[in-house]
C-alpha positions in Angstrom: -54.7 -36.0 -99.7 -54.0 -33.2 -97.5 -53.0 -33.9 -93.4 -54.4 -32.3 -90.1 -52.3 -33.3 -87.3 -53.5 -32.3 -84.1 -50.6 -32.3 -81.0 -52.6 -32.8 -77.9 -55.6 -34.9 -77.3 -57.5 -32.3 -74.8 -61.1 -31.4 -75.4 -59.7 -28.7 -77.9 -58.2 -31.4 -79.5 -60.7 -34.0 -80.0 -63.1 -31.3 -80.6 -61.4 -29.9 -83.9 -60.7 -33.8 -85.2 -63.5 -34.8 -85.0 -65.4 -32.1 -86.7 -62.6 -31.6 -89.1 -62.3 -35.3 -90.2 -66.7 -35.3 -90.4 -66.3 -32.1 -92.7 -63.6 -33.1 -95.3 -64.1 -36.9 -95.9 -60.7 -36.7 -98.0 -58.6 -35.0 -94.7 -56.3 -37.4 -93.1 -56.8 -36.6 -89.5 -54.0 -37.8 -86.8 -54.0 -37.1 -83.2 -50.7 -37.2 -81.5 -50.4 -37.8 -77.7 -47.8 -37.4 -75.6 -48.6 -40.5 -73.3 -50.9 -43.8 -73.0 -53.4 -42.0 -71.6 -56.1 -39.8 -73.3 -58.4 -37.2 -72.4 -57.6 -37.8 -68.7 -58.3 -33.8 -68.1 -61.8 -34.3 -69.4 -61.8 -37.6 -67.1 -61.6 -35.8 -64.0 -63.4 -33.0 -64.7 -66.3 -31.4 -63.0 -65.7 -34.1 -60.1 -65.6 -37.1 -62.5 -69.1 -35.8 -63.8 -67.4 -33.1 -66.8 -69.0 -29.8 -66.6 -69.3 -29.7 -70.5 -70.6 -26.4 -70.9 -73.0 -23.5 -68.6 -76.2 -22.7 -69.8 -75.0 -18.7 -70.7 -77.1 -18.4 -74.0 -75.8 -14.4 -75.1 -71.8 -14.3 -76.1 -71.7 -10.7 -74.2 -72.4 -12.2 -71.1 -70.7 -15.7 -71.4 -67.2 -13.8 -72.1 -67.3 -11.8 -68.7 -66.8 -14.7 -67.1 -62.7 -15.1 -68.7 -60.4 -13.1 -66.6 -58.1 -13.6 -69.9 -59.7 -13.6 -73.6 -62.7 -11.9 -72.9 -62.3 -9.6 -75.6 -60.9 -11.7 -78.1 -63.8 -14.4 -77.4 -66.8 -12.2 -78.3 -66.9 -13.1 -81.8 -66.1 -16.7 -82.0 -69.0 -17.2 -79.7 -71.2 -15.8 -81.9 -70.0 -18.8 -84.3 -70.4 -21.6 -81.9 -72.0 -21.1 -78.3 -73.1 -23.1 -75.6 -76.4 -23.9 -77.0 -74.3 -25.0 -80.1 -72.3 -27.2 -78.2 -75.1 -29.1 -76.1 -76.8 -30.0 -79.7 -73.7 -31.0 -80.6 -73.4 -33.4 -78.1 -77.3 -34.3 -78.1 -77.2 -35.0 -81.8 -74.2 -37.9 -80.7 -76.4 -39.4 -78.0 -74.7 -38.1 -75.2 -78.0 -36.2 -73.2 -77.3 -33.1 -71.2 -78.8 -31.7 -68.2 -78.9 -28.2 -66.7 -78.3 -28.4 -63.0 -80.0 -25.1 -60.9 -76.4 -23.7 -60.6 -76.5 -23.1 -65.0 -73.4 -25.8 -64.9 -74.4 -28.4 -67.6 -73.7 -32.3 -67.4 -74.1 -35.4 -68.9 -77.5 -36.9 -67.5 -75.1 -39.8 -66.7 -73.2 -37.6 -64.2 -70.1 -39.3 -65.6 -67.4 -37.7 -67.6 -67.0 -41.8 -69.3 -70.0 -40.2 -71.9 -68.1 -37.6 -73.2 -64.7 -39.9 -73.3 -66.5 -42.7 -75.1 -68.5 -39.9 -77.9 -64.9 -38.6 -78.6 -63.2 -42.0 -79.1 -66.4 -43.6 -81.3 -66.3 -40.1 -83.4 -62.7 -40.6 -83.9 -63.2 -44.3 -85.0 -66.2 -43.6 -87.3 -64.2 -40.9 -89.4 -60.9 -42.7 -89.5 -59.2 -40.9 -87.2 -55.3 -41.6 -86.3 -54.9 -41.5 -82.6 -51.3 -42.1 -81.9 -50.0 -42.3 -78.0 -47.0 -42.1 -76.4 -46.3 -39.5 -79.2 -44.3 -36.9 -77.8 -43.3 -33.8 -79.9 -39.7 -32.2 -79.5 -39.9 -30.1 -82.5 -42.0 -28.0 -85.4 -40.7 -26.6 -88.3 -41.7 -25.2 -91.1 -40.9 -26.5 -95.1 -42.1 -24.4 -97.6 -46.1 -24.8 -96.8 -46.0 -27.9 -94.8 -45.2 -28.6 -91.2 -42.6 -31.4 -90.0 -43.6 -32.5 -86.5 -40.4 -34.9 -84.8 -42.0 -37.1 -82.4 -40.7 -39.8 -80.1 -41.4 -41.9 -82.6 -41.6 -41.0 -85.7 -41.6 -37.8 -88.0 -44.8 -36.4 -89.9 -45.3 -33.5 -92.4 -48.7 -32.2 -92.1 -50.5 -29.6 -94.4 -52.4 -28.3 -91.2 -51.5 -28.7 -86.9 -53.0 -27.4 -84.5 -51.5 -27.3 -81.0 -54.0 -28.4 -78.3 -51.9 -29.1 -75.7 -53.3 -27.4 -72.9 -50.3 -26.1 -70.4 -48.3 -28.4 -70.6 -44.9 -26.7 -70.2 -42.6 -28.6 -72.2 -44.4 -27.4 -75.5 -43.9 -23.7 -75.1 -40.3 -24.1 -76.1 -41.0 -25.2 -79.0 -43.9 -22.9 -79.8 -41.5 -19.8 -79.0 -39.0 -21.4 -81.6 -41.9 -21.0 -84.0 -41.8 -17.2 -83.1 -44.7 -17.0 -80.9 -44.0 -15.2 -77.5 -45.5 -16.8 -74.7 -47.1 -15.5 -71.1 -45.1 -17.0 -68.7 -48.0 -19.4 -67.0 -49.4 -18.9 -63.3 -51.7 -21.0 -61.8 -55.3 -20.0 -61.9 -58.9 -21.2 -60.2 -56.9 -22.3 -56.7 -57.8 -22.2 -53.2 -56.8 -20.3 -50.1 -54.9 -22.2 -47.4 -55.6 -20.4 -44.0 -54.8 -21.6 -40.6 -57.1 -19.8 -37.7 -59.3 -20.8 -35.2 -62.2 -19.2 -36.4 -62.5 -22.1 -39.5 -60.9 -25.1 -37.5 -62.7 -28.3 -37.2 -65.5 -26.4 -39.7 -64.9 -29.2 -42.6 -67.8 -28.6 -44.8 -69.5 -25.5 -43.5 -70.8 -22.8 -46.3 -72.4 -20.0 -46.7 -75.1 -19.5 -50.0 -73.5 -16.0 -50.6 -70.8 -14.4 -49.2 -68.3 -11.9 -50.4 -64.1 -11.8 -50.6 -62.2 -8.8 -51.2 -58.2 -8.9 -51.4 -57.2 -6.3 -48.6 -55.2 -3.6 -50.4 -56.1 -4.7 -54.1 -59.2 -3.7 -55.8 -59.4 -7.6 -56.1 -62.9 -8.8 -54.9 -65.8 -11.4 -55.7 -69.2 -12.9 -54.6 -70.4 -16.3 -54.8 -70.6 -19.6 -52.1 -68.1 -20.2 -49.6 -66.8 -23.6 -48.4 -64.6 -23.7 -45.2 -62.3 -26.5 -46.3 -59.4 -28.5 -44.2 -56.9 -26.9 -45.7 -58.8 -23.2 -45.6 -61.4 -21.4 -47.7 -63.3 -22.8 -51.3 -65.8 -22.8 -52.9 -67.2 -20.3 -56.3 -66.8 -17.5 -54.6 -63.0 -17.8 -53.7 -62.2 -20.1 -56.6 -64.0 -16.9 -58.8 -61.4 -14.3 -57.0 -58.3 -16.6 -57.4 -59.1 -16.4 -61.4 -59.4 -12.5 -61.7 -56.1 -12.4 -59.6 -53.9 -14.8 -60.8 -51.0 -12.7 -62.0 -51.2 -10.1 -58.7 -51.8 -13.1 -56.2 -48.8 -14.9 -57.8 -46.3 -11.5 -57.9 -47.5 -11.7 -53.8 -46.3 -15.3 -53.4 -49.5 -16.2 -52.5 -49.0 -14.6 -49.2 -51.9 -11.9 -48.5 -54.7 -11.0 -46.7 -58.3 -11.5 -47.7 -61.6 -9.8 -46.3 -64.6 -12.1 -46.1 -68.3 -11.3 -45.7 -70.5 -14.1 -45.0 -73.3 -12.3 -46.0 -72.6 -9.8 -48.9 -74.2 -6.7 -46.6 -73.3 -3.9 -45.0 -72.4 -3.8 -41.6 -75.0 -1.0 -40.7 -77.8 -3.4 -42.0 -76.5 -6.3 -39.6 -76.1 -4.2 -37.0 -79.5 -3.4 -37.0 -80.7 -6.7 -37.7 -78.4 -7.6 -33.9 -80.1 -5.0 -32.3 -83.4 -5.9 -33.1 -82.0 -9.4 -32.0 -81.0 -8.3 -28.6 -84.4 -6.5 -28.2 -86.9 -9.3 -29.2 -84.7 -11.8 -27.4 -83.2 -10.9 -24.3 -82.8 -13.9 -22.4 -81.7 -16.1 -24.9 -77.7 -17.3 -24.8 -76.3 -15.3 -27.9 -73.9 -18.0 -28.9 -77.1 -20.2 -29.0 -79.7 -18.4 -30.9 -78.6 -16.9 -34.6 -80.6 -14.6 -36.5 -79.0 -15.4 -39.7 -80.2 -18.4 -42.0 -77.5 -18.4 -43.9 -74.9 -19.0 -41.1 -74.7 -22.2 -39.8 -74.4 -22.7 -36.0 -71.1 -23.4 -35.7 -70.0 -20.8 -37.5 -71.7 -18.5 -36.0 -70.8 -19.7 -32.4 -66.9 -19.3 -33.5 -68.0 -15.6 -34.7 -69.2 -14.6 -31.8 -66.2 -16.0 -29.5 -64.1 -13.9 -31.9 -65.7 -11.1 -30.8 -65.2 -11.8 -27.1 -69.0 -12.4 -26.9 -68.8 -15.3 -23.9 -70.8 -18.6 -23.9 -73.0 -18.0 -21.2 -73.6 -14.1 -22.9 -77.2 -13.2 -23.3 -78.6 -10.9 -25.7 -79.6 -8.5 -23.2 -75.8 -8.5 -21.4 -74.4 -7.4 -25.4 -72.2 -4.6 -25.0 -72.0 -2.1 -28.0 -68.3 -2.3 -28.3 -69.5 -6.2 -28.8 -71.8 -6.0 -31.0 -70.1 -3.9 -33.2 -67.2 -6.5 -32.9 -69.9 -9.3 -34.2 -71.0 -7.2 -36.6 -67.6 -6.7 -37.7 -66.7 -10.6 -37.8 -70.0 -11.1 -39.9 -69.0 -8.9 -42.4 -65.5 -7.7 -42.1 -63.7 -10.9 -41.2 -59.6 -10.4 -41.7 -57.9 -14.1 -42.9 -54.1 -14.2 -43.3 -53.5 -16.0 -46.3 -50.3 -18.2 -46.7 -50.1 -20.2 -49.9 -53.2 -22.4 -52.6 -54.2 -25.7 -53.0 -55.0 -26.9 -56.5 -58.9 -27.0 -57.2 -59.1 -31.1 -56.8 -57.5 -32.4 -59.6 -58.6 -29.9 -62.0 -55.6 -27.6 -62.9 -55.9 -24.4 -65.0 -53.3 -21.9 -65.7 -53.5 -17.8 -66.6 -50.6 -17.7 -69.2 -50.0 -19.3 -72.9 -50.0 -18.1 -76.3 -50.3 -14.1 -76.7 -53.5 -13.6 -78.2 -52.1 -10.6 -80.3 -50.4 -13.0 -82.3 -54.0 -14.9 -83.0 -56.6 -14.5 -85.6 -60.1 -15.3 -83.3 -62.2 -15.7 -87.1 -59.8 -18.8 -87.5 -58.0 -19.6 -84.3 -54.7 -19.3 -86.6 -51.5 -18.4 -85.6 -50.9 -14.7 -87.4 -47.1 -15.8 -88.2 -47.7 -18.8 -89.9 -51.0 -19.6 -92.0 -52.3 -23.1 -91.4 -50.9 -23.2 -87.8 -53.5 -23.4 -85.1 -54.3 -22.9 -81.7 -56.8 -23.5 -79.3 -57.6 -24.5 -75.5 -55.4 -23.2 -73.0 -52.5 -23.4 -74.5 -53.9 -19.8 -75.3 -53.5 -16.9 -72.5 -57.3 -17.8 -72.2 -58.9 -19.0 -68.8 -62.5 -18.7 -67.1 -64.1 -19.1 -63.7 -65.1 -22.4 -62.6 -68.5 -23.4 -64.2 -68.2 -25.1 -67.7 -66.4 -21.8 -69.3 -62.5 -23.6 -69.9 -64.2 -26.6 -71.8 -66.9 -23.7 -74.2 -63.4 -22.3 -74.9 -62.1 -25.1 -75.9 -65.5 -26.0 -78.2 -65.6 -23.2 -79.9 -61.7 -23.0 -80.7 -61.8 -26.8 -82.1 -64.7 -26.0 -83.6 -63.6 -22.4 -85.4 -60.3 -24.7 -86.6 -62.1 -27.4 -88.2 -63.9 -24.7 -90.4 -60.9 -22.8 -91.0 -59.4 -25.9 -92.7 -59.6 -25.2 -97.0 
């Protein structure tokens, strides 16, 4: 009987050892995890809800959202895709839904479904899970793999490393010859401290747009005016695409916001039209943008020297432009990131040159495997991470002969 040991419960993990163990019946499958605790990633996910997947149906389009393995993606998805993965989880009674955003869910809105599919897969097929399992080495004997645990030792016909990016296993994947992209954080948020977003907790806009001032960095999406700064898909989109320049910066830089994604000549003439219709009404009072809440739009408008008591019909030109200006050219100094609640994803991992993508294997040693971020693979926010960690588990389990 031949053995698949998988080193790291993630989603990758589970994924591959579950479908491996369902399609050879005489594989001896063993999961090895590092602590008590298992699949705690998936746990938190998506809010506690898991984002399982995004309802992106054509592999072209779904791979433009990975800043990193975008190319190299392309044709594993056209071997298990999003659609694959919801029947997949249908057909184990766990029901999706599609929320309006494309995001997908368990109809339970709790990530408990996906945890408790995994674990009664994994005890249906036999499935070894071993915690409190840390590896400290890999080698290679002749065609089998000895893996040294804090326990114990196993040889294994077959591992794949799932481990996600946790640091402590790159050592030991660089002593097995692969070179690995030093990690950076990726999918953060910017903390900013000015007085145009104090006291705003909560305020968004539908559609704005950031642009990284002096970069050719930029992105559209929602914005969400947290405590600690600026959120939301539009920001958490940006910090993704600019992991590796935003991390040679420090994390100090300056960011252009638009609150509405349009030019400044349309809003000017949308605030002239403003100021002609509605002359005696206090500026700071009356908005002509939907999209803008109130308070926001009353700190815009201070920002731009426009007074309280200002009517429409006292608006300068020198003001207006200056509104016009804050609407759609605001300047935020930005001075460090928060991690993306307790979601943490890292640019960096495995160099994918050193990957076959029609098996997920490593291209230095047959029957080694990777998949998940371990990989220098990461997406946007949206379901995109976990899909890349389906279709990986899934490609290993059928590379397995």
């Amino acid at each position: 009987m031949k053995t698949f040991v998988v080193i790291g419960g993630g989603a990758a993990g589970y994924f591959a050892a579950i479908n491996a163990a369902e399609k050879h019946p005489d594989l001896k499958v063993i999961i090895l995890e590092a602590s008590a605790k298992v699949l705690q990633k998936v746990k938190v996910s998506g809010g506690g809800r898991c984002n399982v997947t995004n309802a992106c149906f054509d592999p072209k389009e779904l791979t433009a959202f990975y800043p990193r393995g975008q190319k190299e993606l392309r044709g594993p998805f056209h071997q298990f895709m999003t659609g694959d993965t919801m029947q997949w989880f249908e057909d184990r009674d766990v029901p999706l839904k599609i929320e309006d955003d494309n995001r997908v869910f368990p109809k339970s809105n709790n990530s408990q479904s996906i945890i408790s599919c995994f674990l009664g897969q994994a005890d249906k097929f036999g499935i070894e899970l071993l915690t409190n399992h840390r590896v400290s080495a890999i080698k290679k004997q002749g065609n089998v793999f000895e893996i040294a645990t804090s326990q114990e030792t196993f040889m294994a016909d077959y591992v794949l490393i799932a481990t996600g990016s946790t640091a402590k296993m790159f050592p030991i994947i660089e002593k097995l010859g692969h070179e690995i992209m030093a990690p950076v954080p990726s999918l953060f948020t910017f903390n900013i401290k000015d007085e145009r977003l104090k006291d705003l907790l909560g305020i968004s806009v539908p559609f704005g747009s950031v642009k990284i001032v002096s970069t050719k960095l930029n992105a559209q999406g929602p914005i969400l005016i947290t405590h600690w700064g600026l959120s939301g898909p539009g920001i958490l989109k940006l910090s993704a695409w600019g992991a590796l320049e935003l991390h040679q910066k420090g994390y100090q830089f300056e960011i252009e916001v638009n609150w509405l994604s349009k030019n400044q000549e349309d809003v000017l003439e949308l605030l002239k039209k403003t100021k002609t219709e509605n002359p005696k009404k206090k500026i700071a009072l009356h908005s002509p943008l939907e999209t803008i809440s109130k308070r926001l739009w009353e700190r815009l408008a201070i920002s731009s020297q426009i007074l309280e008591s200002t009517t429409w019909a006292e608006l300068s030109s020198l003001k207006m432009q200056n509104l016009a200006k804050q609407l759609t050219q605001s300047i935020f100094k930005v001075n460090g990131k928060s991690t993306f609640k307790e979601e943490f994803v890292t640019a960096g991992g495995v160099d994918l040159k050193e990957i076959n993508f029609k098996r997920f294997e490593s291209k230095l040693h047959p029957n080694l495997f990777f998949a998940g971020e371990v990989l220098n693979i990461d997406a946007v926010t949206g379901g995109f991470n976990f899909q890349n960690a389906w279709t990986g588990g899934w490609i290993v389990a059928n590379a397995l002969n």
